[in-house]
C-alpha positions in Angstrom: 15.4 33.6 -56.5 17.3 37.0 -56.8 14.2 38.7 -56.7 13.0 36.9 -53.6 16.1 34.9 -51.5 13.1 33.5 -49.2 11.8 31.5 -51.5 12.9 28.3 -50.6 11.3 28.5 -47.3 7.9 29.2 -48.6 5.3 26.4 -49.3 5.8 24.3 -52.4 3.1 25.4 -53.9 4.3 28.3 -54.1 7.3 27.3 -54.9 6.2 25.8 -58.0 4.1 28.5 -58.9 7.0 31.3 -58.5 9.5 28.8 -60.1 7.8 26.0 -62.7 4.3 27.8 -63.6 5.4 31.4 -63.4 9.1 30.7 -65.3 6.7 28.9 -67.8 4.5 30.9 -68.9 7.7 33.6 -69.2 9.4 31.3 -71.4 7.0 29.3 -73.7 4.6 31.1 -76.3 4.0 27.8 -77.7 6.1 24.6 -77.4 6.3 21.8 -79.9 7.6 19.3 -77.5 6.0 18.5 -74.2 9.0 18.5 -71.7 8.5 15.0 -69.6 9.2 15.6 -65.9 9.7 11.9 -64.3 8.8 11.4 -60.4 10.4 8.3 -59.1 9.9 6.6 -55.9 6.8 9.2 -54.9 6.3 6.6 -52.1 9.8 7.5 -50.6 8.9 11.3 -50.5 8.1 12.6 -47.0 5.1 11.8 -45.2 1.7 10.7 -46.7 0.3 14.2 -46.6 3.3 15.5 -48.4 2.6 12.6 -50.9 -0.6 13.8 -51.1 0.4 17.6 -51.9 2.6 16.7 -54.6 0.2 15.4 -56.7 -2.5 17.8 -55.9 0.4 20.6 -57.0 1.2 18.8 -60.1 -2.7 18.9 -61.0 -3.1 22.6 -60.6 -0.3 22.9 -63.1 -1.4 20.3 -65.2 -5.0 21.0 -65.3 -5.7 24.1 -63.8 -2.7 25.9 -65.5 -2.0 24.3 -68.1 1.4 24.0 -68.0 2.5 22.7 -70.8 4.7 19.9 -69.2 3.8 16.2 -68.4 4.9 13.8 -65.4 5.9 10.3 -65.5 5.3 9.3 -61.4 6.6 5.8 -60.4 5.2 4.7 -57.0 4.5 1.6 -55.1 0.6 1.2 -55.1 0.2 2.4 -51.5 -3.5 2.6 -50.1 -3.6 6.6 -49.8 -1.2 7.0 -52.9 -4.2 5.0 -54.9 -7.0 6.9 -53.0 -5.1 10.2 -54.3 -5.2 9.2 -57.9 -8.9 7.6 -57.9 -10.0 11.3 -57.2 -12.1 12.4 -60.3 -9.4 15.5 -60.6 -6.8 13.3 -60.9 -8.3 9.7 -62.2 -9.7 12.3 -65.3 -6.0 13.2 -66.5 -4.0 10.3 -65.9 -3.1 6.8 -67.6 -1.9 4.3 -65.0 0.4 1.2 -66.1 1.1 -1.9 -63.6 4.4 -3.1 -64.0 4.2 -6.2 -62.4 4.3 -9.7 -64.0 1.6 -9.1 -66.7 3.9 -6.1 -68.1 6.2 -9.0 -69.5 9.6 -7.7 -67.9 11.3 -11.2 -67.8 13.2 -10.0 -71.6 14.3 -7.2 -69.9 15.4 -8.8 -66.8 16.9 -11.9 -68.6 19.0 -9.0 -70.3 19.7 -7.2 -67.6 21.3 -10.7 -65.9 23.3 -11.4 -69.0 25.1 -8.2 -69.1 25.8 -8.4 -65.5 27.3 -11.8 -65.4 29.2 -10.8 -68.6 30.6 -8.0 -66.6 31.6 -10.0 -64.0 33.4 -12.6 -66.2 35.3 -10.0 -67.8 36.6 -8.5 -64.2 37.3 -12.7 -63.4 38.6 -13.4 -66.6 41.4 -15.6 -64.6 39.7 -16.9 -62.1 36.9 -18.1 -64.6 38.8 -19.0 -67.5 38.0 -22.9 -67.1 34.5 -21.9 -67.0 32.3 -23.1 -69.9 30.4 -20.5 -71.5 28.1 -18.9 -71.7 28.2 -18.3 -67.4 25.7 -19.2 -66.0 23.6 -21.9 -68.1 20.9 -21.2 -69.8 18.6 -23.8 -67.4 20.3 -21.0 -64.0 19.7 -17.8 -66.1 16.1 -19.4 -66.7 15.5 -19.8 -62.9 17.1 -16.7 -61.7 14.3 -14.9 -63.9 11.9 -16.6 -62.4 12.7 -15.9 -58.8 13.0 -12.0 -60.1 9.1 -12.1 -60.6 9.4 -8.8 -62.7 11.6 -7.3 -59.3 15.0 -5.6 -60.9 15.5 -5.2 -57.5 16.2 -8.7 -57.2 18.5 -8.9 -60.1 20.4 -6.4 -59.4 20.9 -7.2 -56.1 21.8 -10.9 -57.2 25.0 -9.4 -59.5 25.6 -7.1 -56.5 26.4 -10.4 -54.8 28.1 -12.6 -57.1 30.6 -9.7 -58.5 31.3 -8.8 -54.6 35.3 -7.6 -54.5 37.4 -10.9 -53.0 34.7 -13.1 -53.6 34.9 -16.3 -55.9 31.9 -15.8 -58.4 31.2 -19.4 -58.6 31.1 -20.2 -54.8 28.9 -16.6 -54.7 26.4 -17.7 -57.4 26.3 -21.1 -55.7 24.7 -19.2 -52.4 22.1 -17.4 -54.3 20.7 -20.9 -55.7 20.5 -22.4 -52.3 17.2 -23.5 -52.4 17.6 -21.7 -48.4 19.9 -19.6 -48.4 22.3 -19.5 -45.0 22.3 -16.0 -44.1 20.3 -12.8 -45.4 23.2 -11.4 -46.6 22.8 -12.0 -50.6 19.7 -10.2 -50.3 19.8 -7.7 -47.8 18.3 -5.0 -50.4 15.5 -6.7 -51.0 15.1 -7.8 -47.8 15.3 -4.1 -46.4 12.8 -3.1 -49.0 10.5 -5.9 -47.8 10.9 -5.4 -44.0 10.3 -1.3 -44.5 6.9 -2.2 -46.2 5.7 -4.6 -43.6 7.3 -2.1 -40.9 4.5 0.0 -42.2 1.7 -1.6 -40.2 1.1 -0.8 -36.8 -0.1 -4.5 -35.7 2.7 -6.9 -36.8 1.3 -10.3 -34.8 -2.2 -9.7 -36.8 -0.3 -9.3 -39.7 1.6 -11.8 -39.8 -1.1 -14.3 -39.0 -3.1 -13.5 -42.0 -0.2 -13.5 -44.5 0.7 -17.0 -42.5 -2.8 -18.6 -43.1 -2.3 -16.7 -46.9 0.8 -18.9 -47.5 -0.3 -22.0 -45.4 -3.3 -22.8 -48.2 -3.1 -25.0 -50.8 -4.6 -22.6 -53.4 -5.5 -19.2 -53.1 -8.7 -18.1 -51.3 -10.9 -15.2 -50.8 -10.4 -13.0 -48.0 -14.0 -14.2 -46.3 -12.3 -17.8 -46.1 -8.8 -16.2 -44.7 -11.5 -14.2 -42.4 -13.5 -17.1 -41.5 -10.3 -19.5 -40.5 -8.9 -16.3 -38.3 -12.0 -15.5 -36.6 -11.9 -12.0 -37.7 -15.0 -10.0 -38.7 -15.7 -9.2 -42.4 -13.5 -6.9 -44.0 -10.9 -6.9 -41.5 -8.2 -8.9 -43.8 -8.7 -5.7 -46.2 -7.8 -3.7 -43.3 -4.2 -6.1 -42.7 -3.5 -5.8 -45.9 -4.6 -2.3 -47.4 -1.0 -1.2 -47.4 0.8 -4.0 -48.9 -0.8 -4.1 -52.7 2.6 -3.6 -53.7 3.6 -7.1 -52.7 0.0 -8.9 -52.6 -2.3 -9.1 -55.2 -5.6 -8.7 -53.3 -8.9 -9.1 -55.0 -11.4 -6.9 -53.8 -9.9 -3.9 -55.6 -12.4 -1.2 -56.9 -10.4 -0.2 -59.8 -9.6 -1.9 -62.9 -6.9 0.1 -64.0 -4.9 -1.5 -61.7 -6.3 -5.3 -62.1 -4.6 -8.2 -63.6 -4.7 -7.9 -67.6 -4.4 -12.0 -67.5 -7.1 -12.1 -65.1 -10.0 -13.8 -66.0 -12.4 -12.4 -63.7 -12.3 -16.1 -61.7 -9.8 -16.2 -59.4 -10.7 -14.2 -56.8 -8.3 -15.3 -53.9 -5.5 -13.7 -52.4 -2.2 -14.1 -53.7 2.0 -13.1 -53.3 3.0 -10.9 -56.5 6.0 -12.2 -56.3 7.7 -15.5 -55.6 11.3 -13.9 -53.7 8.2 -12.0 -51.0 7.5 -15.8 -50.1 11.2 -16.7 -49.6 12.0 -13.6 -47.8 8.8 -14.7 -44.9 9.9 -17.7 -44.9 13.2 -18.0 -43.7 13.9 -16.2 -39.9 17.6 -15.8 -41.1 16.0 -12.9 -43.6 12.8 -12.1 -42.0 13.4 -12.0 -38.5 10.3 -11.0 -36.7 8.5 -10.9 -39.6 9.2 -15.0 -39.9 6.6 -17.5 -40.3 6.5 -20.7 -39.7 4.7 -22.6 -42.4 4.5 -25.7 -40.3 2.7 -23.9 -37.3 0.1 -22.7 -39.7 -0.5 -25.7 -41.5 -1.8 -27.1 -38.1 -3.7 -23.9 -36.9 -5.8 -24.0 -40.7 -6.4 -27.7 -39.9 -7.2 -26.9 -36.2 -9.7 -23.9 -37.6 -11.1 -25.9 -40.1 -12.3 -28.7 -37.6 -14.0 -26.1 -35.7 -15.6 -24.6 -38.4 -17.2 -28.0 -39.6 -18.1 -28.7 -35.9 -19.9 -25.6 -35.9 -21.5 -26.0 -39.3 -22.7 -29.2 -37.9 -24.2 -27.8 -34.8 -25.9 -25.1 -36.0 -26.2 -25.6 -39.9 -28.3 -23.0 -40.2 -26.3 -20.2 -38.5 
């Protein structure tokens, strides 16, 4: 930077040429350890294309250079993020692990609560004194986990609640098990989170009609059937839902890196990753325009499905 004040305003690949590659190859003959460099939250970075750049940068030092560092990159599975890593350059040099349900987080999670309430007893050691331990039940701690759905997002944002300054803990907790919660308020985190993914796709009406019919059936089905009861052509539910694989678990994904270890290659509908996602919809307190109205869709599926069988009927042939 002495040598060249400007630097920062150049490109970043050049930037990480003059400062990572170049410093590297300075400083290392030969290096016992592999330095790990960790990437968290690449989704959050800048723009798609700037996405994009930062992996095709890492690659040139990874794989062209040689560089002899290696990245750890955390990411929501957004549509071009994926696209970017099933490029032979890239697919060729990486390992990709799913950290959703199947990666067994609940011991972590279950963890993660008990040290939080802990803390929070501790700070309320008055006011909770009475309180027979250990706080909250096991049958609560058990549920709470559940409703997580692997999301530490959710936990944390659960403590963030309940251990709120000037708040009675018990009366807090008592909230977050409403089986509907009042207000938004004990989740607003998760709620942002949820409401900046959605906010993603241009077509909200559209999009929430197909993740209304998704929730509205019994069991889950195939996007043809979600197609078929929405009158859309083929393919267009992909289209809905390309950018939301981070909250849906959608079936027709060419990759199996990224599908379900527990899947047995049967179930083949659409599905919610996580159980909070369907709360969060659900309720207009939380959702706002993003709300739906399981009863409405309930009686639009049974209003489609008539009209399907009538025209079945008609023209069993077509």
């Amino acid at each position: 930077m002495q040598a060249n004040p400007t630097l920062y305003t150049k490109s970043m690949m050049v930037q990480m040429r003059s400062l990572i590659m170049d410093s590297f190859r300075t400083l290392f003959s030969g290096v016992e350890h592999t330095p790990t460099v960790i990437i968290d939250g690449l989704d959050e970075c800048d723009g798609h294309e700037t996405q994009k750049l930062i992996l095709e940068i890492i690659y040139e030092a990874v794989a062209v250079e040689k560089i002899p560092l290696r990245f750890l990159i955390a990411s929501r599975p957004e549509a071009h993020i994926r696209e970017a890593f099933d490029q032979p350059t890239l697919r060729s040099i990486t390992q990709r692990v799913v950290l959703d349900e199947s990666f067994g987080p609940n011991q972590d999670i279950e963890k993660y609560f008990q040290d939080g309430f802990e803390d929070i007893y501790k700070k309320n050691s008055t006011l909770l004194g009475q309180v027979d331990q250990p706080w909250p039940g096991t049958g609560i701690l058990d549920l709470l986990v559940q409703k997580a759905s692997g999301q530490f997002i959710y936990a944390s944002t659960v403590l963030k609640f309940v251990g709120a300054e000037f708040y009675n803990p018990i009366s807090q907790l008592e909230i977050i098990l409403e089986h509907t919660p009042s207000s938004g308020m004990p989740f607003s985190d998760l709620d942002h989170l949820y409401s900046q993914i959605l906010s993603t796709y241009p077509f909200p009406e559209k999009l929430i009609c197909v993740l209304g019919t998704v929730l509205a059936l019994h069991c889950p089905q195939p996007p043809e059937v979600v197609e078929d009861l929405l009158g859309m052509k083929a393919g267009e539910v992909g289209l809905v839902l390309r950018g939301l694989h981070s909250l849906i678990r959608f079936p027709h994904i060419p990759d199996e890196n990224f599908k379900n270890p527990i899947d047995n290659g049967e179930d083949n509908g659409i599905r919610l990753l996580h159980a909070s996602f369907q709360d969060y919809l659900v309720d207009k307190n939380r959702s706002a325009h993003f709300f739906i109205d399981i009863n409405m869709f309930h009686a639009q599926i049974t209003k489609s499905g008539f009209q399907l069988m009538a025209k079945w009927i008609s023209n069993p042939c077509g």
